[in-house]
C-alpha positions, 0 to 999 in steps of 0.5 A: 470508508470508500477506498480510493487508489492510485492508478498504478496500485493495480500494477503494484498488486501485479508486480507483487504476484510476479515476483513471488511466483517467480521466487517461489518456482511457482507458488500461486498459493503464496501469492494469493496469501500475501494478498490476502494479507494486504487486503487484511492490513486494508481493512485493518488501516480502514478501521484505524485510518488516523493510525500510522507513522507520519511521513516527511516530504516528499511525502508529508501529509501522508501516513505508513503502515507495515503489516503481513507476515514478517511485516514486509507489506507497506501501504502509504494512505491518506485517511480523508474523514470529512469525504469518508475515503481512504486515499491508497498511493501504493503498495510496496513488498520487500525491500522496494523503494517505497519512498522513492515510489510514492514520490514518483506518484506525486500527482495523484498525491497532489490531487488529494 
């Protein structure tokens, strides 16, 4: 399955490794770990994409799913079966808007 992400999935990704450096005095270990998990939960939606709550508007149509440890990793997708694509519209860590987020990002929403 080909994953396809937002743009702004990266600076995610980024932000993610900031804040747990930051909180952490510098644990680039944690970091690496917490991405890891998310590249596990990515392989895990992968394999299951049909797999995960549905959400209402504003995001209707897409699906969530938490995962990591203390299951404080969000990845909101759209599975795509007939183009064998996995649509990822972000990434969210903690206590983030994640709605809010994935909201913002309508334009890519809208595109798939």
């Amino acid at each position: 399955m080909r994953l396809i992400r937002h743009p702004l999935v990266q600076h995610d990704l980024l932000a993610l490794v900031d804040h747990i450096v930051e909180t952490t005095q510098g644990d680039f270990a944690a970091a690496a770990r917490r991405l890891d998990e998310i590249d596990a939960l990515l392989a895990a939606i992968a394999g299951n994409p049909l797999s995960g709550m549905r959400l209402s508007p504003p995001l209707e149509g897409w699906l969530v799913r938490h995962g990591g440890r203390g299951h404080r990793i969000t990845i909101v997708f759209k599975p795509s079966p007939d183009h064998s694509a996995l649509y990822v519209a972000l990434v969210a860590f903690g206590a983030q808007d994640w709605i809010a987020e994935g909201s913002a990002r309508r334009s890519f929403i809208e595109a798939v």
